[in-house]
C-alpha positions in Angstrom: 0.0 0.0 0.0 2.8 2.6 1.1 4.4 2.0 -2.6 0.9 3.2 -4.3 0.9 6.6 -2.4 4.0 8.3 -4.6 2.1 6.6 -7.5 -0.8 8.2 -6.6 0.7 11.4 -6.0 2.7 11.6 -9.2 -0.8 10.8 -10.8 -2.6 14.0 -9.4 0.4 16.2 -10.8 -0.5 14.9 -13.7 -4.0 15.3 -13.6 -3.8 18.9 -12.7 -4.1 21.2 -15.9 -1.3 23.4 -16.5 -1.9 27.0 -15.5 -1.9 29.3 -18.7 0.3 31.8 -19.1 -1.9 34.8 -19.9 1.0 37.8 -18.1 1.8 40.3 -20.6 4.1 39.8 -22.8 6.4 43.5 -24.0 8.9 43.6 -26.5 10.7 46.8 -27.9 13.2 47.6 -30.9 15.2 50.2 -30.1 16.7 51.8 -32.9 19.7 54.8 -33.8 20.2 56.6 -36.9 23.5 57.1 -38.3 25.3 53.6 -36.9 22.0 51.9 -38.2 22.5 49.7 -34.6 19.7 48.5 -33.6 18.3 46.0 -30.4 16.1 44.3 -29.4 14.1 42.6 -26.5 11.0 40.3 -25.9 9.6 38.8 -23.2 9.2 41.1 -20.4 7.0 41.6 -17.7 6.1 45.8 -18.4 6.5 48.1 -21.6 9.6 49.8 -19.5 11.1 46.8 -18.8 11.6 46.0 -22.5 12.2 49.3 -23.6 15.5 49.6 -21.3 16.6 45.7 -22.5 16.5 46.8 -26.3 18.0 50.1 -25.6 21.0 48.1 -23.4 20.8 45.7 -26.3 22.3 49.0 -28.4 25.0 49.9 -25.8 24.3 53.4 -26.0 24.2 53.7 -29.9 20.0 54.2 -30.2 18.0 57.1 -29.7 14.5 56.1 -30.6 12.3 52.8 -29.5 9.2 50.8 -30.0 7.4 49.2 -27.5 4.5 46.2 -28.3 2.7 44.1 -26.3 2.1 40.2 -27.7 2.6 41.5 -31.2 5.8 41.4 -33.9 7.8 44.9 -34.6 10.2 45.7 -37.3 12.4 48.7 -38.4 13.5 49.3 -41.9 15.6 52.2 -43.1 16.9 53.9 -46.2 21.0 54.6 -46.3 19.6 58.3 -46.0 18.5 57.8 -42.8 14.9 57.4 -43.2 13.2 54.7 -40.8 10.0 53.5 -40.3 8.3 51.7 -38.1 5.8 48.7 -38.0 3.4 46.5 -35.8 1.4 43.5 -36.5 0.6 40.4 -34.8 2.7 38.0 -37.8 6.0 39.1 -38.3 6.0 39.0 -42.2 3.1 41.7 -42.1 4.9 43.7 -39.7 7.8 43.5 -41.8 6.4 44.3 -45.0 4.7 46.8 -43.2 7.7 48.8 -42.1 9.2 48.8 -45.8 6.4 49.9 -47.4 6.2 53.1 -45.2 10.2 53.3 -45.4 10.3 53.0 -49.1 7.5 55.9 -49.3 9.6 58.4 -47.5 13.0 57.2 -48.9 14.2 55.1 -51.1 16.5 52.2 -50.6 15.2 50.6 -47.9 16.2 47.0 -45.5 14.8 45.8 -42.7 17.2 46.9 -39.4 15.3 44.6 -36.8 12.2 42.5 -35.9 10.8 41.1 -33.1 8.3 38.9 -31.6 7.0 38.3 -28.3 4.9 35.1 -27.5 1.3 35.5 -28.5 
């Protein structure tokens, strides 16, 4: 009888449904100019949270960020220093997204970064 009671117990761990994650999930894209650096974070508990990982991410080099929350971001910019900026939940839209604007302000555009937190 005494062996049956771990069995048991391992049995009700089972049993038990996993807990959803449903905690916010932020990631940023932090982003600077004329080094074309960019970084990026996902993952975090609050916006400012991932806003200061991305802009670590840079080591000083960016100067302008996006924050999203269970979504993809992407940068593109032109060689004349021309970015734009993009959100959508797939990353391909966001992406597309983000050159489209770019190429309608400047040019010669390529996507800088992209990011995706978990949905």
């Amino acid at each position: 009888m005494r062996a049956l009671v771990p069995a048991f117990a391992a049995l009700a761990l089972l049993a038990t449904p996993a807990a959803a994650d449903d905690s916010p999930k932020w990631g940023a894209i932090a982003y600077g100019g004329a080094t074309r650096t960019a970084g990026t974070a996902v993952d975090y508990a609050t916006a400012g949270e991932a806003r200061q990982a991305a802009l670590d991410a840079c080591a000083g080099q960016c100067s302008q960020t996006m924050v999203f929350q269970r979504n993809c971001g992407a940068v593109a910019a032109a060689s004349t220093g021309t970015a734009s900026w993009a959100r959508n939940r797939w990353r391909d839209r966001a992406i597309s997204r983000a050159l489209a604007d770019c190429r309608k302000r400047g040019g010669d555009c390529t996507v800088v970064a992209w990011a995706c937190t978990a949905h």
